[in-house]
C-alpha positions in Angstrom: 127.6 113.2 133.7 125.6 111.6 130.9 125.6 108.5 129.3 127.1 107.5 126.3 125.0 105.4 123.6 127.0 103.5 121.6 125.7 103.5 117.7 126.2 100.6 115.7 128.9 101.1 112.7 126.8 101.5 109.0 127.5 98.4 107.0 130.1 97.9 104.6 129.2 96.8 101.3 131.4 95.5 98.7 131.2 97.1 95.2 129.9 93.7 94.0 127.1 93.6 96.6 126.5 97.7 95.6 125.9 96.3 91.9 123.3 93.9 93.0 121.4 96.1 94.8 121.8 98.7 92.1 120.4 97.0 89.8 117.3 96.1 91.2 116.4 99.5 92.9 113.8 101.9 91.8 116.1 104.8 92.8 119.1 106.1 92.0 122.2 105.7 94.2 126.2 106.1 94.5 128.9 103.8 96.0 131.5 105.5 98.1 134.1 103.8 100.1 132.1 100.6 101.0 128.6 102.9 101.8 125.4 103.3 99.4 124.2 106.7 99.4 121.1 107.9 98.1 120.9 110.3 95.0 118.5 112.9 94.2 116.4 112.5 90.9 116.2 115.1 87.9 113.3 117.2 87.5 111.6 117.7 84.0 113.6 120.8 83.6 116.6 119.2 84.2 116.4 116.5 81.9 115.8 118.6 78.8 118.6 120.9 80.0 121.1 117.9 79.9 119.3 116.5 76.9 120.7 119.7 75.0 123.9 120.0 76.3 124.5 116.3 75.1 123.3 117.0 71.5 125.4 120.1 71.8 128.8 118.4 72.6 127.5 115.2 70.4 127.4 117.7 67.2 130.5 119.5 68.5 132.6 116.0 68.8 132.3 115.2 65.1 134.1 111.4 64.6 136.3 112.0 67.0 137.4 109.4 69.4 135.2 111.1 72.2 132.1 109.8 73.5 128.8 111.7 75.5 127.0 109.9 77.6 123.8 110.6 80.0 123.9 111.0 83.7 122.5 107.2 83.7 125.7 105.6 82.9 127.4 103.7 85.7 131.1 104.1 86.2 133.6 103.4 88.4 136.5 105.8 89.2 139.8 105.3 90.1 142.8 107.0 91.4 142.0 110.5 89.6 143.1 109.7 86.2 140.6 108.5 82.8 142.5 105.3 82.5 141.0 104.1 85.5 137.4 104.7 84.7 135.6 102.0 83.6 131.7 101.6 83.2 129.8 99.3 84.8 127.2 97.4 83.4 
């Protein structure tokens, strides 16, 4: 019979905490449930393809009370529905 190795638990952060961090890292990351996970960055490629489809929806919105933004944008998302997303500066 082996023996079991007990791993620590990953630490919790708090969303405030999460913004701290965030602010000062060189990379990109998402808060989930207390835990700070790494995200992947955009290749060249990638940024001109989202560049495009932002003008595109930006010309298709007219004045309407719609807004685009870039994958950059921090926001926070609540129960499922829009009128608990907020963005986070």
């Amino acid at each position: 019979m082996g023996v079991g190795i007990r791993m620590p638990r990953p630490r919790r952060f708090t969303l405030e905490e999460y913004l701290v961090i965030e602010r000062k890292a060189a990379t990109k990351s998402e808060f989930y449930q207390g835990t700070i996970l790494a995200m992947a960055g955009g290749l060249p490629e990638h940024g001109l393809i989202t560049s495009n489809i932002i003008a595109a929806l930006w010309n298709g919105l007219g004045r309407g009370p719609c807004r685009v933004y870039s994958s950059d944008l921090r926001v926070a998302v609540g129960g499922g529905d829009a009128s608990s997303t907020r963005t986070l500066l």
